[in-house]
PDB file of N, CA, C, O and CB in Angstrom:
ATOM      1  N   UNK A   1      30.355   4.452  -3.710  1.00  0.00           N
ATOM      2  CA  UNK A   1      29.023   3.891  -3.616  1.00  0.00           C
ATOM      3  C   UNK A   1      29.062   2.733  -2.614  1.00  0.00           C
ATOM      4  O   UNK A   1      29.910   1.843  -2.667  1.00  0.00           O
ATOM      5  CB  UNK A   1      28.510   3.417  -5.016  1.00  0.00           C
ATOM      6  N   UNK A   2      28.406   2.780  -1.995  1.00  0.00           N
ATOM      7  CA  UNK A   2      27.999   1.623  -0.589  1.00  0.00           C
ATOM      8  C   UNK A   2      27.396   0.595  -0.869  1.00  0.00           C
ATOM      9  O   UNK A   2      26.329   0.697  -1.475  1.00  0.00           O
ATOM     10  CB  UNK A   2      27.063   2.083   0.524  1.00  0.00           C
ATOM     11  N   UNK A   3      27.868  -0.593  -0.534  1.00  0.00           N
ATOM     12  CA  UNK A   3      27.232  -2.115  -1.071  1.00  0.00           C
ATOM     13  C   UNK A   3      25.853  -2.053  -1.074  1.00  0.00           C
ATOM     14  O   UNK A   3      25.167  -2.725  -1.844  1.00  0.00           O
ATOM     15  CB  UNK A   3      27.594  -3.443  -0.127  1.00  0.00           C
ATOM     16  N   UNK A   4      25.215  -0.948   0.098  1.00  0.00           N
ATOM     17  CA  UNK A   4      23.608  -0.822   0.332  1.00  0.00           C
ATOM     18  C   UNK A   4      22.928   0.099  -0.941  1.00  0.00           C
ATOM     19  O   UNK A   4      21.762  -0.067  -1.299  1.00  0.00           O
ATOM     20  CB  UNK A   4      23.282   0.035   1.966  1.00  0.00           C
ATOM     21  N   UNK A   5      23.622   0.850  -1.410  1.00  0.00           N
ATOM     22  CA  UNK A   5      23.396   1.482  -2.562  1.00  0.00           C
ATOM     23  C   UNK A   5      23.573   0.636  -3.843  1.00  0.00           C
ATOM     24  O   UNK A   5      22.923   1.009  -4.820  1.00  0.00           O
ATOM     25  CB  UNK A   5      24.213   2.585  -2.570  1.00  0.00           C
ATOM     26  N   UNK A   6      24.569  -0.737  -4.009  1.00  0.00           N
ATOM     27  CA  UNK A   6      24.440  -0.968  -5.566  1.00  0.00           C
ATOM     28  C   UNK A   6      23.399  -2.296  -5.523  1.00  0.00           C
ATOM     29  O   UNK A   6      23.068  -3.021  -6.461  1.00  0.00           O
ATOM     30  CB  UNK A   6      26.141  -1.330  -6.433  1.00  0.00           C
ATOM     31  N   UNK A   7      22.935  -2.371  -3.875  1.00  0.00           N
ATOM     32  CA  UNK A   7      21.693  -3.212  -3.988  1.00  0.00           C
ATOM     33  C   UNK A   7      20.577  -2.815  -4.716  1.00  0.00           C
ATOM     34  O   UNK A   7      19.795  -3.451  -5.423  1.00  0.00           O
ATOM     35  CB  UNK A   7      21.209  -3.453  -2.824  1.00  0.00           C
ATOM     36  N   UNK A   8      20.672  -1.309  -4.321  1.00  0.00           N
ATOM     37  CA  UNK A   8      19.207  -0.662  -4.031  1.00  0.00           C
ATOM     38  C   UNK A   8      19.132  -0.900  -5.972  1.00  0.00           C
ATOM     39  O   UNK A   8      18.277  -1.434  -6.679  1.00  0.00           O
ATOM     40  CB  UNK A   8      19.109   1.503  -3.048  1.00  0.00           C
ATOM     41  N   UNK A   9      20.233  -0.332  -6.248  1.00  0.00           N
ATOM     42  CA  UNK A   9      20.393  -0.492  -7.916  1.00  0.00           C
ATOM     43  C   UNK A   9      20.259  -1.928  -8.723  1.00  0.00           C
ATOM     44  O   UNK A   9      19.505  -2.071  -9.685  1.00  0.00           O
ATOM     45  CB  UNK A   9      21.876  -0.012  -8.281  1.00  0.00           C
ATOM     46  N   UNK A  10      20.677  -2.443  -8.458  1.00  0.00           N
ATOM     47  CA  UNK A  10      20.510  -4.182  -8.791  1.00  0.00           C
ATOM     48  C   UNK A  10      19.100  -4.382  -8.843  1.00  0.00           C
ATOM     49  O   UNK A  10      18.680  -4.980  -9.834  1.00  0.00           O
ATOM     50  CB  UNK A  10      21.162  -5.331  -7.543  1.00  0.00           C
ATOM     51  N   UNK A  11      18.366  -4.043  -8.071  1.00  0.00           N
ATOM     52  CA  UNK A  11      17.009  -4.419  -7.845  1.00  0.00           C
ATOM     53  C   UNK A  11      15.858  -3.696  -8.006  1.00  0.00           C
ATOM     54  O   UNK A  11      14.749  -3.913  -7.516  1.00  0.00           O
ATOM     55  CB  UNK A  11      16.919  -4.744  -6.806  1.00  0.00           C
ATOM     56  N   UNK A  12      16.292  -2.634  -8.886  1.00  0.00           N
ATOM     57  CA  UNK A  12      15.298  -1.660  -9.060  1.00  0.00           C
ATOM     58  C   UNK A  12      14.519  -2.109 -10.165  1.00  0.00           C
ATOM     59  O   UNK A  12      15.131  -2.288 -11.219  1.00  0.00           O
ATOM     60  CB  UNK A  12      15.827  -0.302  -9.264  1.00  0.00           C
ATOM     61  N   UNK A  13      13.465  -2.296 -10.142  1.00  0.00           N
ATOM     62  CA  UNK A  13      12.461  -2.509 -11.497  1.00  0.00           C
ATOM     63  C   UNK A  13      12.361  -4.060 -10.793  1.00  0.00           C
ATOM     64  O   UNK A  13      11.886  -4.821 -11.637  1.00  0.00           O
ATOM     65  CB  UNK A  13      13.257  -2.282 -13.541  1.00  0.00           C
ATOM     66  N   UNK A  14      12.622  -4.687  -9.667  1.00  0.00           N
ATOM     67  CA  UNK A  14      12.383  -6.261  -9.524  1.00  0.00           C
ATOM     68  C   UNK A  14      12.048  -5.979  -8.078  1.00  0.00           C
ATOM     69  O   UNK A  14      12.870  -6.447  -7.290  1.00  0.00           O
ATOM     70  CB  UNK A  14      13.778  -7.481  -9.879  1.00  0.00           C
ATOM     71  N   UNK A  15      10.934  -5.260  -7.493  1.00  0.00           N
ATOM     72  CA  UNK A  15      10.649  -5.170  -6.283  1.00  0.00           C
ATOM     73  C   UNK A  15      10.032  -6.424  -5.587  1.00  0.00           C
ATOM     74  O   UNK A  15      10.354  -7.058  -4.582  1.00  0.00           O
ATOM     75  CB  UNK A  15       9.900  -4.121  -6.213  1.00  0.00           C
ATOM     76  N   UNK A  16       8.610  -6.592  -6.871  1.00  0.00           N
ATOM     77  CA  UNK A  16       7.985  -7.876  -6.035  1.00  0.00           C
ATOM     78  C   UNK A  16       8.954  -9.142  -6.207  1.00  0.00           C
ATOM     79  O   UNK A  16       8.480 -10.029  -5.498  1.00  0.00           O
ATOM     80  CB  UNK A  16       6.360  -8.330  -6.653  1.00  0.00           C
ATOM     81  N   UNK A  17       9.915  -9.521  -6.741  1.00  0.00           N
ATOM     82  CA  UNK A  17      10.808 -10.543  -6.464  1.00  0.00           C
ATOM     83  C   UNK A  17      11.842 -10.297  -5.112  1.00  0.00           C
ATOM     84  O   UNK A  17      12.250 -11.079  -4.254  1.00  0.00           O
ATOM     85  CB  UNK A  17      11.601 -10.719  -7.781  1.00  0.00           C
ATOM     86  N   UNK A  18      12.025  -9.098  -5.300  1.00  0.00           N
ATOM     87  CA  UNK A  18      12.768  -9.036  -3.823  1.00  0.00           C
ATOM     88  C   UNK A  18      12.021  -9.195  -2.413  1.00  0.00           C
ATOM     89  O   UNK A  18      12.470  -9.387  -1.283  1.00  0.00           O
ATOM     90  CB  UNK A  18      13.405  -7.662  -3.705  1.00  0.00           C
ATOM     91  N   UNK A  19      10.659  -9.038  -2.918  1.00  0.00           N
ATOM     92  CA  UNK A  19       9.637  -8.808  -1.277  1.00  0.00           C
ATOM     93  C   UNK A  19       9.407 -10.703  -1.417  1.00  0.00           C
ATOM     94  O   UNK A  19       9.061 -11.170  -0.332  1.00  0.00           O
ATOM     95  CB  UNK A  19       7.387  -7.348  -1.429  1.00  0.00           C
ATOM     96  N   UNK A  20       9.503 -11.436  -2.192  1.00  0.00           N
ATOM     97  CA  UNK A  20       9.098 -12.397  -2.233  1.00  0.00           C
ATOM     98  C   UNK A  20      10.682 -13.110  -1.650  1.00  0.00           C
ATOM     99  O   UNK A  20      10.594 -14.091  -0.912  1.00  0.00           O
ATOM    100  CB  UNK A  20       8.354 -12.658  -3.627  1.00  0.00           C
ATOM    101  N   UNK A  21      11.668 -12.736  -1.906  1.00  0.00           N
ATOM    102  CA  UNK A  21      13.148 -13.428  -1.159  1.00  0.00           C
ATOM    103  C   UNK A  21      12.656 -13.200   0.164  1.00  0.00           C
ATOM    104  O   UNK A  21      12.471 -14.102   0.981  1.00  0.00           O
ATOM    105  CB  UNK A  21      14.887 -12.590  -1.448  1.00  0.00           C
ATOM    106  N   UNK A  22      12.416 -11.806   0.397  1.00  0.00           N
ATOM    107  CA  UNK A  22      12.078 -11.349   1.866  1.00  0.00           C
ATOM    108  C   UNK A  22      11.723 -12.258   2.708  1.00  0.00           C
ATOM    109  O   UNK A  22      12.103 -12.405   3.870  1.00  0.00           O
ATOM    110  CB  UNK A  22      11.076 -10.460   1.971  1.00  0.00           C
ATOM    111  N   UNK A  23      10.950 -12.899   2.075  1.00  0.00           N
ATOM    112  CA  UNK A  23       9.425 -13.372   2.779  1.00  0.00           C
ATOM    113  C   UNK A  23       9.988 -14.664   3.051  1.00  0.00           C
ATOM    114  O   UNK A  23      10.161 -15.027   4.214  1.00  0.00           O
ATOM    115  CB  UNK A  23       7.799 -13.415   1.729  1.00  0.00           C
ATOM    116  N   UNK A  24      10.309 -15.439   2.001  1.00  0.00           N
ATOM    117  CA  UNK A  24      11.126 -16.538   1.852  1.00  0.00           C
ATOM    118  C   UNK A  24      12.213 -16.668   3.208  1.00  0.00           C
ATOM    119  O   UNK A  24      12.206 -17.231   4.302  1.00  0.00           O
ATOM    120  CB  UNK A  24      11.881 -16.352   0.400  1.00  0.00           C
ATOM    121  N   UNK A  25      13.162 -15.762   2.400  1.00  0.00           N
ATOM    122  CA  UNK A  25      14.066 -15.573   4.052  1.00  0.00           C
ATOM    123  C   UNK A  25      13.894 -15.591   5.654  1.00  0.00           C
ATOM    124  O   UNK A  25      14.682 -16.029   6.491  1.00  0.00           O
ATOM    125  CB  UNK A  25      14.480 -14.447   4.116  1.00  0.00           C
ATOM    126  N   UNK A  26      12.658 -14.998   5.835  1.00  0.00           N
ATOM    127  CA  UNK A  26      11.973 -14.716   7.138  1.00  0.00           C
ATOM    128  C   UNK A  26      11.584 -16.070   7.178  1.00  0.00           C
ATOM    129  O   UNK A  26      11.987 -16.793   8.089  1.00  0.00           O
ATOM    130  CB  UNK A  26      10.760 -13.544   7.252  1.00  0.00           C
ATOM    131  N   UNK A  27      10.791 -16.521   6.223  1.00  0.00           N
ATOM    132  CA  UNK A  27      10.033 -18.077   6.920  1.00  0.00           C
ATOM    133  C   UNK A  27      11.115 -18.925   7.051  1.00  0.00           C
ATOM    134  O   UNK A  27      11.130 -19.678   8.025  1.00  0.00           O
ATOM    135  CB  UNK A  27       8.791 -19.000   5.889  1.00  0.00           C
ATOM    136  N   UNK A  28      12.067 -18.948   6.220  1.00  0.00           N
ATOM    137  CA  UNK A  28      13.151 -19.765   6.568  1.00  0.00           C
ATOM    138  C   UNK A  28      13.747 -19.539   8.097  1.00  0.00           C
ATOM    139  O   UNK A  28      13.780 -20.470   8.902  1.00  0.00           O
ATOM    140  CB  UNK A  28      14.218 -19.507   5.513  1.00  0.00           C
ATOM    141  N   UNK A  29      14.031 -18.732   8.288  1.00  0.00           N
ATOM    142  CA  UNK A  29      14.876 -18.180   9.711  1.00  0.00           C
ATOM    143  C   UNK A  29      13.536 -18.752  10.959  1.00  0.00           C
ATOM    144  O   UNK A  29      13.777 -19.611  11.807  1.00  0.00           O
ATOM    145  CB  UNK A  29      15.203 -15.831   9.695  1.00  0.00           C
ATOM    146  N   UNK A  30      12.258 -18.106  10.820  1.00  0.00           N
ATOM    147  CA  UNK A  30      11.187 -18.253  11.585  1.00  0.00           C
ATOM    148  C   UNK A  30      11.110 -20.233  11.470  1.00  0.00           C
ATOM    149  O   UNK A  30      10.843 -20.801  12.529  1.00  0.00           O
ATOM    150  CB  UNK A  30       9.728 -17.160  10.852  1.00  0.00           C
ATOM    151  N   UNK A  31      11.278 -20.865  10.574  1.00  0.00           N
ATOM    152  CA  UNK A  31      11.092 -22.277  10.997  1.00  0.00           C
ATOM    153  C   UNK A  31      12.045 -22.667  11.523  1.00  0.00           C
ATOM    154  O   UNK A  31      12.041 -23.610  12.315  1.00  0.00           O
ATOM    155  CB  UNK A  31      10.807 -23.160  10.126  1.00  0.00           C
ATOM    156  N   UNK A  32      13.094 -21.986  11.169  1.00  0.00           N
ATOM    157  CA  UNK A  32      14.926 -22.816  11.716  1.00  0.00           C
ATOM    158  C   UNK A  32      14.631 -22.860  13.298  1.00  0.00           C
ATOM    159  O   UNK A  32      14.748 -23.857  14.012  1.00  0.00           O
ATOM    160  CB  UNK A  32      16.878 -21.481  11.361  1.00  0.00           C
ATOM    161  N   UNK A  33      14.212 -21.539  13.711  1.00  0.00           N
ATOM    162  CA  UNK A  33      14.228 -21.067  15.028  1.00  0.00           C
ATOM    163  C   UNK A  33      13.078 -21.701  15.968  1.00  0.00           C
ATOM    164  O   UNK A  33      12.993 -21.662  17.195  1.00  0.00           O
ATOM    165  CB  UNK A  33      14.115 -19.566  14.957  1.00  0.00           C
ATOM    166  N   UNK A  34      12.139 -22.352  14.929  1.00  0.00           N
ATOM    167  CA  UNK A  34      10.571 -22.903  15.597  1.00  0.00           C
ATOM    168  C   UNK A  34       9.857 -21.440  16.088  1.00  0.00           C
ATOM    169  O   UNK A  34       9.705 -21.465  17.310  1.00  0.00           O
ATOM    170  CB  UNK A  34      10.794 -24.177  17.277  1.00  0.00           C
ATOM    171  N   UNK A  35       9.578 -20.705  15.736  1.00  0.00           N
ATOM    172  CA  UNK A  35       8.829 -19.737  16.207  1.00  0.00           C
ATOM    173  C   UNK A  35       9.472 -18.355  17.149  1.00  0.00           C
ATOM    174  O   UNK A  35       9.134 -17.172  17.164  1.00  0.00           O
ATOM    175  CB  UNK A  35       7.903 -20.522  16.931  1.00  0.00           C
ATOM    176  N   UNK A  36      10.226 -18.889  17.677  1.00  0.00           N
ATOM    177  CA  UNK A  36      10.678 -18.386  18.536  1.00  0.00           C
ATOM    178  C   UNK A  36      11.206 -16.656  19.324  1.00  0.00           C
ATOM    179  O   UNK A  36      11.114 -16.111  20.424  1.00  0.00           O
ATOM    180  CB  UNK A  36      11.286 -19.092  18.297  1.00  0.00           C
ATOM    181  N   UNK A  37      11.803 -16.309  17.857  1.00  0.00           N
ATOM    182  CA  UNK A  37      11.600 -15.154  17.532  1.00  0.00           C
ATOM    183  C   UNK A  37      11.141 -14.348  15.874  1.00  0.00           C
ATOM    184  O   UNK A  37      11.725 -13.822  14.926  1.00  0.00           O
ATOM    185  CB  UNK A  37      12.696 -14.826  18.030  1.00  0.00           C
ATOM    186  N   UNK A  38       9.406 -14.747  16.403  1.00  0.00           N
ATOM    187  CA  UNK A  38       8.717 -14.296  15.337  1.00  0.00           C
ATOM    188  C   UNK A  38       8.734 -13.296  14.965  1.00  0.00           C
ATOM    189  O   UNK A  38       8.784 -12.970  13.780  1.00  0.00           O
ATOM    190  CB  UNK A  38       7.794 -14.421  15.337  1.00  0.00           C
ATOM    191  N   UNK A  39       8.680 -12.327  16.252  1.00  0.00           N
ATOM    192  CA  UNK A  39       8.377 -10.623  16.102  1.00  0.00           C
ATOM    193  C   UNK A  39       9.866  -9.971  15.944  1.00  0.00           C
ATOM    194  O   UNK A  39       9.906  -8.741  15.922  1.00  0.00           O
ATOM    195  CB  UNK A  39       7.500  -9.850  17.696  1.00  0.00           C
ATOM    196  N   UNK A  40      10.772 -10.504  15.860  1.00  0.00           N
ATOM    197  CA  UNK A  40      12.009  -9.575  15.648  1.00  0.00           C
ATOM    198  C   UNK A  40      12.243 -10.217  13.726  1.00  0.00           C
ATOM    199  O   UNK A  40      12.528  -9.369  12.881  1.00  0.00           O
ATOM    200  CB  UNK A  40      13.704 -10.057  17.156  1.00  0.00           C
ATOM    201  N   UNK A  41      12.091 -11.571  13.343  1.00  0.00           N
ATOM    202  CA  UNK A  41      11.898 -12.070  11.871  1.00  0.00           C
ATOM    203  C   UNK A  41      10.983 -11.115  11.062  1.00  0.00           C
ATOM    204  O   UNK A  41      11.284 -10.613   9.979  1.00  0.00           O
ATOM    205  CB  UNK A  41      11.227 -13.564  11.847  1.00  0.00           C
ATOM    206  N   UNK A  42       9.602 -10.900  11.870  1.00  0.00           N
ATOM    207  CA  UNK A  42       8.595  -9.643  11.078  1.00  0.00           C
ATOM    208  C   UNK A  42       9.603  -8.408  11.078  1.00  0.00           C
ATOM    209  O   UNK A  42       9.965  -7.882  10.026  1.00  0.00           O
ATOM    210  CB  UNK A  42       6.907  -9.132  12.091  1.00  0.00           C
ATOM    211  N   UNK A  43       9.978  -8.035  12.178  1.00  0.00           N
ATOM    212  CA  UNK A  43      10.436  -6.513  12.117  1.00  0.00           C
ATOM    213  C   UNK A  43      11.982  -6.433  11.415  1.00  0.00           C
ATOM    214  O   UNK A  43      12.542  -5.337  11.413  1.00  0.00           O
ATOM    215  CB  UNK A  43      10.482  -5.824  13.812  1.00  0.00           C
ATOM    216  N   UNK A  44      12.604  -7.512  10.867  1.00  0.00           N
ATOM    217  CA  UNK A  44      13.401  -7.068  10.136  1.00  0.00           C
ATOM    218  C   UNK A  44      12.997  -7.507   8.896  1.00  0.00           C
ATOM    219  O   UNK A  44      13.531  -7.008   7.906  1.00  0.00           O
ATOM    220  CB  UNK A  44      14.580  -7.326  10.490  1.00  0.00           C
ATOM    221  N   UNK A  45      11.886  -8.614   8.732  1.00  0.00           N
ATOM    222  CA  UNK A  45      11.330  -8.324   7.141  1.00  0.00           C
ATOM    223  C   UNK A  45      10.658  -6.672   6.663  1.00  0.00           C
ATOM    224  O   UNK A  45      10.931  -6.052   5.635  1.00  0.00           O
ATOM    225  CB  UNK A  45       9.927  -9.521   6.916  1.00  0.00           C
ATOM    226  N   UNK A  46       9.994  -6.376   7.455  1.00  0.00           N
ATOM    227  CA  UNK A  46       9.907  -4.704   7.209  1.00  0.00           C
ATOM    228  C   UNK A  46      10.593  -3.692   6.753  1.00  0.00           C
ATOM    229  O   UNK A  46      10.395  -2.855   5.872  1.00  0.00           O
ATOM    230  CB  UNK A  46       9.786  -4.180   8.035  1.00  0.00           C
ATOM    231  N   UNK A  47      11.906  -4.024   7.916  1.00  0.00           N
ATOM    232  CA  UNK A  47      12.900  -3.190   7.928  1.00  0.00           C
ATOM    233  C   UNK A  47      13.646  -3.168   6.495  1.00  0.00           C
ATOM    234  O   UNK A  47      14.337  -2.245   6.062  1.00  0.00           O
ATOM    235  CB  UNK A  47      13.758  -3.565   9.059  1.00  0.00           C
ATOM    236  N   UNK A  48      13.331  -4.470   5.817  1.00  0.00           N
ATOM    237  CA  UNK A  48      14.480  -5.258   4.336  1.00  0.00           C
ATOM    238  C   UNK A  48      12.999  -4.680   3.097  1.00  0.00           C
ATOM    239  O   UNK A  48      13.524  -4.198   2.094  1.00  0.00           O
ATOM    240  CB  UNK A  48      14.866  -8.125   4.458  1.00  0.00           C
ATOM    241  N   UNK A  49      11.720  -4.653   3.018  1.00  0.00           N
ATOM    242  CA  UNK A  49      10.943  -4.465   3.190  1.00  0.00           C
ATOM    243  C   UNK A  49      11.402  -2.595   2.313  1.00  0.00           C
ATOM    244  O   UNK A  49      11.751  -2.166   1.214  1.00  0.00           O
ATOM    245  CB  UNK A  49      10.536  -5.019   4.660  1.00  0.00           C
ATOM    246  N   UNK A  50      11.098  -2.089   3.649  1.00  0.00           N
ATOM    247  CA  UNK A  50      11.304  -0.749   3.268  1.00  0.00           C
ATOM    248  C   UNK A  50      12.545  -0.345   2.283  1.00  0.00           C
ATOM    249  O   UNK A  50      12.363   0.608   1.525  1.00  0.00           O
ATOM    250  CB  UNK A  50      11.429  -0.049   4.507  1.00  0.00           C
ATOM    251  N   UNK A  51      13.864  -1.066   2.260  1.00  0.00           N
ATOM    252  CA  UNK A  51      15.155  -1.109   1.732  1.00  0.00           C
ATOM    253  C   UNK A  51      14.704  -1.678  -0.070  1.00  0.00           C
ATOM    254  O   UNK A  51      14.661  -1.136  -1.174  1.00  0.00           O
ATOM    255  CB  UNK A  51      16.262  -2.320   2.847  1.00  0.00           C
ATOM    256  N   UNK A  52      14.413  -3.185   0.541  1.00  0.00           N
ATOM    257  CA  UNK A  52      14.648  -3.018  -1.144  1.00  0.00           C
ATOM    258  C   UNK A  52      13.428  -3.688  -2.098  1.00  0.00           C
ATOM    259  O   UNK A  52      13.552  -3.984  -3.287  1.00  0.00           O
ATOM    260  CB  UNK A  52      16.193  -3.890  -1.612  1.00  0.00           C
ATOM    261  N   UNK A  53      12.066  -3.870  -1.167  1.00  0.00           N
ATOM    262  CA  UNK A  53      11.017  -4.214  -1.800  1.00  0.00           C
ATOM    263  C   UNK A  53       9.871  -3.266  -1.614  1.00  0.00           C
ATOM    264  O   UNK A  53      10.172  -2.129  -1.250  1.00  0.00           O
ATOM    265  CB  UNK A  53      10.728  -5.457  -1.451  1.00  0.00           C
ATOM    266  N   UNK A  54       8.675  -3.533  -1.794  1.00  0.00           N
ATOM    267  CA  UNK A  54       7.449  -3.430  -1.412  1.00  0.00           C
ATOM    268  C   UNK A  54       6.704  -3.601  -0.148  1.00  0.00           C
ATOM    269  O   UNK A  54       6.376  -4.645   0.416  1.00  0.00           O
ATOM    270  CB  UNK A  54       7.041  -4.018  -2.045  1.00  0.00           C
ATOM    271  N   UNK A  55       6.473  -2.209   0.232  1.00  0.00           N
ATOM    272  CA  UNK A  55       6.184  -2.703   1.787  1.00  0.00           C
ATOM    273  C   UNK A  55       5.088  -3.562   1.923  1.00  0.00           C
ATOM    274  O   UNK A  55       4.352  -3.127   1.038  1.00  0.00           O
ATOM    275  CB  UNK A  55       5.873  -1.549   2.767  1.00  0.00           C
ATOM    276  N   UNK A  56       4.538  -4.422   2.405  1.00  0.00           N
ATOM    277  CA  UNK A  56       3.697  -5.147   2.438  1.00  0.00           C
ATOM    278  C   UNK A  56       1.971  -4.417   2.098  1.00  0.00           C
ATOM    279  O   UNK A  56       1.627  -3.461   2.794  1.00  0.00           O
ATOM    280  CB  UNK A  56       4.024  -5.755   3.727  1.00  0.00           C
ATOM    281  N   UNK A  57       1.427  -4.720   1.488  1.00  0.00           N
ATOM    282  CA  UNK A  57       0.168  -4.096   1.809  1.00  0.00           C
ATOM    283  C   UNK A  57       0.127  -3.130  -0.031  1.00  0.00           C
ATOM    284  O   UNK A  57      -0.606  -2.997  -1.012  1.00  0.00           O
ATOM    285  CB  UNK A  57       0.325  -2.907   3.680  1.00  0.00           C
ATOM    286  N   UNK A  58       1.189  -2.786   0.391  1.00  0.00           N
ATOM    287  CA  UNK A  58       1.248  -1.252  -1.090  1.00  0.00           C
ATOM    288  C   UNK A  58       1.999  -1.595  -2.532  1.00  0.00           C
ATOM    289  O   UNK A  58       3.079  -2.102  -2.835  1.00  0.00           O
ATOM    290  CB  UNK A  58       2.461   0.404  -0.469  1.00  0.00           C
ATOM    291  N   UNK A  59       1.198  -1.214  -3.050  1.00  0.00           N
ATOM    292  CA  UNK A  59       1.648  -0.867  -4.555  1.00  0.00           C
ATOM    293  C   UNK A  59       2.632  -0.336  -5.270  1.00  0.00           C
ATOM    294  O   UNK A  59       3.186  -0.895  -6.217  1.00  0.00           O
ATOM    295  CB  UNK A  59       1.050  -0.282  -4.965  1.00  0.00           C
ATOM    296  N   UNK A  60       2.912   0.899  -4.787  1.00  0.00           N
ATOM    297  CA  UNK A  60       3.975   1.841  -5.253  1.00  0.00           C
ATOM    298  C   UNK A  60       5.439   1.499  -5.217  1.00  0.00           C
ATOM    299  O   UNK A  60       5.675   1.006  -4.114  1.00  0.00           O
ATOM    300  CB  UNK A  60       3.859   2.983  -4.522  1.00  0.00           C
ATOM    301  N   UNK A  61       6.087   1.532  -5.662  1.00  0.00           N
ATOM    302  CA  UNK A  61       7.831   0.930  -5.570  1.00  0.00           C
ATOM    303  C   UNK A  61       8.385   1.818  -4.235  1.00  0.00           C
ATOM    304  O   UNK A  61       7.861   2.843  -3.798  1.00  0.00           O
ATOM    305  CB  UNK A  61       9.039   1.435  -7.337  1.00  0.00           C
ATOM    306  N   UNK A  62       9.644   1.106  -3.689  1.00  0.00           N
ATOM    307  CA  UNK A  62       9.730   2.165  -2.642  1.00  0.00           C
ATOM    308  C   UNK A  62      10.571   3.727  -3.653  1.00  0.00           C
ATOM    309  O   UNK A  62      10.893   3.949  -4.821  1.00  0.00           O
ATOM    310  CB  UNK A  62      10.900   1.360  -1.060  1.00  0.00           C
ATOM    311  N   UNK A  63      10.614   4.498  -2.278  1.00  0.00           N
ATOM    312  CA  UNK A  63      11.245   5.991  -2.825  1.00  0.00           C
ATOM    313  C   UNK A  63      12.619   5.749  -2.528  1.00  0.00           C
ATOM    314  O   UNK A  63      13.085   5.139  -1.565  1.00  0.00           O
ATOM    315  CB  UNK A  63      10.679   7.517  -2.012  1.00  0.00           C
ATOM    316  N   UNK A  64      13.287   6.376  -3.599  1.00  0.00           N
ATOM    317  CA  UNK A  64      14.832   6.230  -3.855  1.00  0.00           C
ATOM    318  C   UNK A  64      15.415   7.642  -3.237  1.00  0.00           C
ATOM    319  O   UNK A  64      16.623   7.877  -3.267  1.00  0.00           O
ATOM    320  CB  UNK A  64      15.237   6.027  -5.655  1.00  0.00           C
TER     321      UNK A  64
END
C-alpha cells in the first residue's frame, strides 16, 4: 500500500476537514510568497482537492 493510499484511508469520512487544511495550506504558502505564485497555489489546491477532499463547489465525497 502507497503512503498516497493510507492517506486516502486516514481521511475518509473527514473530507471537509481536509479541504479546510487545503485551504489553510495554500493561504499559508500564497502569503509566505506575497502573491506571487497564486495560480500554481490554486492549481495544486485542486490538484490536493481532488486527492483527498472536496472539490470546491461540490457536495459529494470524492470517488475512491
Amino acid at each position: 500500500m502507497s503512503v498516497l493510499d493510507k492517506l486516502k484511508e486516514l481521511l475518509k469520512g473527514h473530507e471537509e476537514q481536509a479541504g479546510k487544511g487545503i485551504d489553510k495550506a495554500g493561504d499559508f504558502v500564497d502569503e509566505k510568497t506575497q502573491g506571487k505564485h497564486t495560480g500554481q497555489v490554486d492549481a495544486a489546491r485542486e490538484k490536493m482537492r481532488e486527492q483527498f477532499g472536496k472539490p470546491e463547489g461540490e457536495d459529494r465525497p470524492p470517488q475512491t
